[in-house]
Steps between C-alpha positions, in 0.01 A plus 500: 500500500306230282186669626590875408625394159109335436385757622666755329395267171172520582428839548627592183286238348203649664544864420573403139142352473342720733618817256429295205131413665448902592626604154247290347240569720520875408588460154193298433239618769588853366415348145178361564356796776566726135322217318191498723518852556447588093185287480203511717428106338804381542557565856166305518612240380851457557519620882331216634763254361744716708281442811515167423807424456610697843234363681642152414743397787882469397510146653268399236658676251863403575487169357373597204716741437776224598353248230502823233826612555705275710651572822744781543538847467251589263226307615564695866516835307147391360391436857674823601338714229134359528460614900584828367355560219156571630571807728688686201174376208273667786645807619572592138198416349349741792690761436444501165107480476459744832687824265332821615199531227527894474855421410451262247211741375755778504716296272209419227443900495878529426474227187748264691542200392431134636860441514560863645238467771647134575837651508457852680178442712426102591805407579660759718187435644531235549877436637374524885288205425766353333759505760298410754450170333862488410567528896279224571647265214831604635364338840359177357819460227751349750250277678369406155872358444543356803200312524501416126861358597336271728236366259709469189885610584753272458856453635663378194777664372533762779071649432403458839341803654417632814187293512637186419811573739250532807366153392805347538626682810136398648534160438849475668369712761753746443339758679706785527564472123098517424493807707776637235321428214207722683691789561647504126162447408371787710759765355456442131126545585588836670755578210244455220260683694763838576571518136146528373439703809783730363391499129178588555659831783761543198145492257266679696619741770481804232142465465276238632382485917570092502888588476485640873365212627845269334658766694369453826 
């Protein structure tokens, strides 16, 4: 019974980070991919930083982030939202710079304006792209929490995760328990994963080809 209860504690301490870390990721990624997507320069310049900064591993980064911010849940949100951001700043940023020129043409003839052709033309454009990075963020958010759990979680006051859980269950060599904290771990991947797989049907299905494939 001990073991349910933790475990029951730390899954809810996992998905709260993990949906903080995704919410972020697309929040922000979708902020910058419109950033780098307004300015030829500045996509020069700033989109290497990005590669940087996801080509830098998370073990390195974790104790950073652990002397910036502490242990606990935000610092594993932070770990959560930087393995994700990446795949949404891409996708977007893609979608966004690849709009059909004859379209965007079309729009000049018509007098449209930047805001309009952002509005009405990029980014329906570009919503495929952008759910397809969402999908893959959606993948990497709950691992992001778990393994940020395990480089700067913490068990006081009742914060320990998933990540930290398997820790302790490992080092007791409470087996079956480890094998719990997998199978959580592998359903809120698969649950993060259906819902963006549903948004972007619920988005899509009306008018873009990509939606048959989240059918199928």
């Amino acid at each position: 019974m001990e073991e349910k209860a933790l475990l029951w504690t730390a899954t809810i301490n996992t998905f709260q980070a993990a949906v903080l870390g995704f919410m972020s990721a697309v929040t922000v990624g979708l902020l910058i991919a419109l950033l780098l997507a307004s300015s030829t320069a500045l996509k020069r310049g700033v989109y290497p930083w990005v590669l940087v900064l996801q080509m830098t591993p998370i073990v390195i980064l974790a104790p950073i982030i652990a002397i910036w911010f502490d242990q606990g849940l935000f610092s594993i949100m932070v770990v959560s939202f930087l393995m994700g951001f990446f795949p949404i700043v891409a996708n977007t940023t893609l979608g966004l710079t690849s709009t059909d020129q004859n379209l965007i043409e079309l729009f000049a003839i018509s007098r449209a304006s930047k805001f309009q052709e952002l509005l009405f033309l990029r980014i329906p454009f570009a919503l495929p792209h952008f759910l397809t990075g969402a999908k893959i963020a959606a993948t990497l958010a709950p691992i992001g929490a778990i393994v940020g759990d395990m480089f700067v979680g913490t068990s006081a006051n009742g914060q320990a995760g998933l990540g930290f859980l398997t820790l302790i269950f490992r080092d007791k060599a409470n087996v079956p328990a480890v094998y719990a904290c997998a199978a959580i771990a592998c359903v809120m991947g698969f649950l993060f994963v259906g819902l963006i797989t549903y948004l972007q049907w619920l988005l899509l299905h009306r008018w873009h080809d990509s939606a048959f494939d989240a059918e199928s």
